[in-house]
C-alpha positions as CSV (number, residue, x, y, z in Angstrom):
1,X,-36.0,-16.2,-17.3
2,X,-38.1,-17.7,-20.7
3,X,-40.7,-16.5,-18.6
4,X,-40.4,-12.9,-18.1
5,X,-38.9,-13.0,-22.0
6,X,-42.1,-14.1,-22.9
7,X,-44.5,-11.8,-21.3
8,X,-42.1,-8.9,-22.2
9,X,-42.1,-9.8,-25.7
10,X,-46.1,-10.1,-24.8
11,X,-46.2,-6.3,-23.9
12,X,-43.9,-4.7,-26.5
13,X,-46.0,-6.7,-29.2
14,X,-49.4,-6.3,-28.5
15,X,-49.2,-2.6,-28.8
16,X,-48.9,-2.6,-31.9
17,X,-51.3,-5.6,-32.4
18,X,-54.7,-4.0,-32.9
19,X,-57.1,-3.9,-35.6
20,X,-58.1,-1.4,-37.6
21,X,-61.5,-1.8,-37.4
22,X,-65.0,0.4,-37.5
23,X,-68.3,-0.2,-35.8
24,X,-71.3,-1.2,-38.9
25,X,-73.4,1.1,-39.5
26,X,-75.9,1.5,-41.4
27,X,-77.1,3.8,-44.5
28,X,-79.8,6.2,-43.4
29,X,-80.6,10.0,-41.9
30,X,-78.5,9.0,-39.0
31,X,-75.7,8.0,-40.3
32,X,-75.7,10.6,-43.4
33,X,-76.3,13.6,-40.4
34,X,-72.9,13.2,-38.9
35,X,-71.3,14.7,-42.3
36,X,-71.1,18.1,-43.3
37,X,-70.2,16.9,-46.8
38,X,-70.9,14.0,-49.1
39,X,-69.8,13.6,-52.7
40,X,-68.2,11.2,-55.4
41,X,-65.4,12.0,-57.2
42,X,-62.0,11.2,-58.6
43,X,-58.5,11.6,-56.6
44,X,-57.3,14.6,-59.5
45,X,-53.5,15.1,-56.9
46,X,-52.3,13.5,-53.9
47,X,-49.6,15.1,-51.7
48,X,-48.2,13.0,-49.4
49,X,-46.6,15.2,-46.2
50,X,-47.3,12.8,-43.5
51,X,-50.3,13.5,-41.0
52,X,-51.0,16.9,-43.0
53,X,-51.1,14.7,-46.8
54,X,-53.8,16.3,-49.1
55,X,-56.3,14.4,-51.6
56,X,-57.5,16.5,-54.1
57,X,-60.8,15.9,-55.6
58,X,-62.8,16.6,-58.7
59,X,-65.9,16.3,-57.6
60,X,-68.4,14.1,-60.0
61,X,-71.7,14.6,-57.9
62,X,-72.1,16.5,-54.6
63,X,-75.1,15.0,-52.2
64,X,-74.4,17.2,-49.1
65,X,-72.1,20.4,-48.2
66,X,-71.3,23.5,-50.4
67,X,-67.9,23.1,-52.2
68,X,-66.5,23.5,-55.6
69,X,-64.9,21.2,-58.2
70,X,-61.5,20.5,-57.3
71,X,-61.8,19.8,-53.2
72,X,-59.2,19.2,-50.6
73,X,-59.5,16.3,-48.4
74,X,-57.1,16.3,-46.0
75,X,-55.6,12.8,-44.1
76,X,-53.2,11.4,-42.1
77,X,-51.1,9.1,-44.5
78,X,-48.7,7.9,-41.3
79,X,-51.8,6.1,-39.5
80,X,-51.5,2.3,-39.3
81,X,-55.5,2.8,-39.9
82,X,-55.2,4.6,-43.1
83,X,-57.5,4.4,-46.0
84,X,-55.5,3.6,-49.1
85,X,-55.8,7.1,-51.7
86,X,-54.1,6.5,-55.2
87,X,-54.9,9.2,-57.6
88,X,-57.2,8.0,-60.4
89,X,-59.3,5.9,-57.9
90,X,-63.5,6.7,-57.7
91,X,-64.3,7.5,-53.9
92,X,-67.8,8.1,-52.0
93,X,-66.0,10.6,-49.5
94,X,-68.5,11.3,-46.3
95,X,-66.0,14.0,-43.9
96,X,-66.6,17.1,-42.1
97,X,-65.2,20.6,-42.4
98,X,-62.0,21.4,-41.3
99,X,-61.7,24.5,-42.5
100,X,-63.9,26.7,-45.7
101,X,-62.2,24.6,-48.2
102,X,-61.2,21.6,-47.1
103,X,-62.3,18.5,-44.9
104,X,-60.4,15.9,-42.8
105,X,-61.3,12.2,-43.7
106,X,-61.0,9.9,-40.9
107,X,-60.8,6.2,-41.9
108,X,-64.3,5.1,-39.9
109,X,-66.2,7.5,-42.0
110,X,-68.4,6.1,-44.7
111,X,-66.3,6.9,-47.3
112,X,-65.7,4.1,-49.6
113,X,-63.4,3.4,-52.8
114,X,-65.1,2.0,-56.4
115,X,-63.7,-1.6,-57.1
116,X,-64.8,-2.6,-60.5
117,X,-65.3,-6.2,-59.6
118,X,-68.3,-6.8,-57.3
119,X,-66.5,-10.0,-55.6
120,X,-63.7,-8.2,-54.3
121,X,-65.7,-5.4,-53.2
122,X,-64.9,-5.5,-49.0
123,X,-66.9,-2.2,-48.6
124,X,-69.8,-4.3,-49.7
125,X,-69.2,-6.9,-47.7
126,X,-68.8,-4.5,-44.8
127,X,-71.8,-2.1,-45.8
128,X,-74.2,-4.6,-47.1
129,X,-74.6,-2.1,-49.7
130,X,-72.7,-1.9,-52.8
131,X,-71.2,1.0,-54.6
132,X,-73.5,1.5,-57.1
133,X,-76.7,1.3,-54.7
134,X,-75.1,3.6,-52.4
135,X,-74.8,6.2,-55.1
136,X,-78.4,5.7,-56.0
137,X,-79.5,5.9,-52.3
138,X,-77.6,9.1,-52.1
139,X,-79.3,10.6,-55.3
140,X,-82.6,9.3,-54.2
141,X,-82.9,10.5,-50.6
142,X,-80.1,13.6,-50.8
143,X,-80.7,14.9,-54.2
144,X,-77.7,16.7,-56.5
145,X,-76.5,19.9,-55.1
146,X,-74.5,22.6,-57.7
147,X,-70.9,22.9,-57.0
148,X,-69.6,26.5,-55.8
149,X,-67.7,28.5,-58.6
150,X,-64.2,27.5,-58.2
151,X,-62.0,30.9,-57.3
152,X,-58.3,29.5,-57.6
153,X,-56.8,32.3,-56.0
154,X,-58.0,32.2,-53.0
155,X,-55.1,33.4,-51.0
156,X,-53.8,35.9,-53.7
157,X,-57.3,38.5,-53.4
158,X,-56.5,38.7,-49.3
159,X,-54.8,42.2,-48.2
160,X,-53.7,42.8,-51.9
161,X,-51.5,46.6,-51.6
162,X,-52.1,49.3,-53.5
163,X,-49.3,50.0,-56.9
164,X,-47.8,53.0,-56.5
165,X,-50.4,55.0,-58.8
166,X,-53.0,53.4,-57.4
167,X,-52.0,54.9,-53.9
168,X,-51.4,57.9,-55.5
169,X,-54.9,58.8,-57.0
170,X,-56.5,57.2,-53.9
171,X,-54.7,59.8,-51.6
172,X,-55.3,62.6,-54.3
173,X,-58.7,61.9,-54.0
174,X,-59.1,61.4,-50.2
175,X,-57.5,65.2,-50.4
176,X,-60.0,66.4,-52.5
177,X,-63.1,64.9,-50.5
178,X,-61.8,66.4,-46.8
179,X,-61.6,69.7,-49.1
180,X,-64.5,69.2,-50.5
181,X,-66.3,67.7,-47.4
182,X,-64.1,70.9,-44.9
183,X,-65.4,74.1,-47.3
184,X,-69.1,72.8,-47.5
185,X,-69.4,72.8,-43.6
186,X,-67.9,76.5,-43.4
187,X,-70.9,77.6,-46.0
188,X,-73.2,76.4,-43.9
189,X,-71.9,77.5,-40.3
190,X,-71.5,81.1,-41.4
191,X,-74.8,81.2,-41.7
């Protein structure tokens, strides 16, 4: 009876027993051509709604992609393998587009978080790069790119209706034009 405790306890443990961890890799072309977007920036809002939470950037420099200042990053805060987002914090985010404007971040992407002190730095340890030397590797080898203008609303310009005078003069004037438009072929058919 220990026996088949035991190796019960075994199973139902070791599922969740697993680590979160990433295969190395190292910073060049390769790894940097998996991304459709690189930048650094600071976590401006975080919403938190489970495996659909939001991150939302101001972007300080943009290496790779074409987005604008304020940048949605979306993530799944419910994974055991999470990467830890508090707003304030300085991030290297490397993602891919999940939609026009926004990106998913998966936790083995590049993306890495600014720890003032060098010591404590894991992503160093990790990267065999540190923060500050990946930055410069990015400026060096990707350039600067100029943010998109930011259009805020978005949503609000999409099938916008008509006001009431609005529809009023348009139809007034769609009369007038298939008047206009009906009389000229007449004069030139009775010809």
């Amino acid at each position: 009876m220990k026996q088949f405790i035991l190796i019960f306890f075994f199973f139902v443990t070791i599922k969740n027993c697993y680590a979160c961890q990433c295969p190395l890799t190292k910073l060049n072309t390769v790894e940097i051509n998996k991304y459709d977007i690189i930048f650094s920036g600071q976590i401006n809002k975080l919403n938190l709604k489970g495996a659909n939470s939001e991150a939302i950037f101001t972007i300080t420099e943009l290496y790779k992609g074409m987005i604008s200042q304020n940048f949605k990053v979306i993530f799944n805060n419910d994974d055991v393998c999470k990467l830890e987002l508090r707003q304030g914090d300085d991030w290297i985010i490397y993602s891919n587009y999940n939609q026009i404007d926004n990106a998913k971040l998966d936790f083995c992407s590049r993306s890495r978080l600014y720890i003032k002190n060098i010591k404590e730095d894991f992503f160093a340890v990790n990267t065999g790069i540190s923060y500050d030397e990946e930055l410069k590797y990015l400026q060096t080898n990707l350039g600067l790119h100029k943010l998109l203008k930011n259009n805020p609303n978005k949503i609000e310009n999409r099938n916008k209706l008509p006001t009431n005078n609005q529809f009023i003069v348009i139809l007034l004037c769609s009369m007038a034009g298939l008047i206009f438009f009906i009389w000229l072929v007449g004069k030139f058919l009775k010809k």
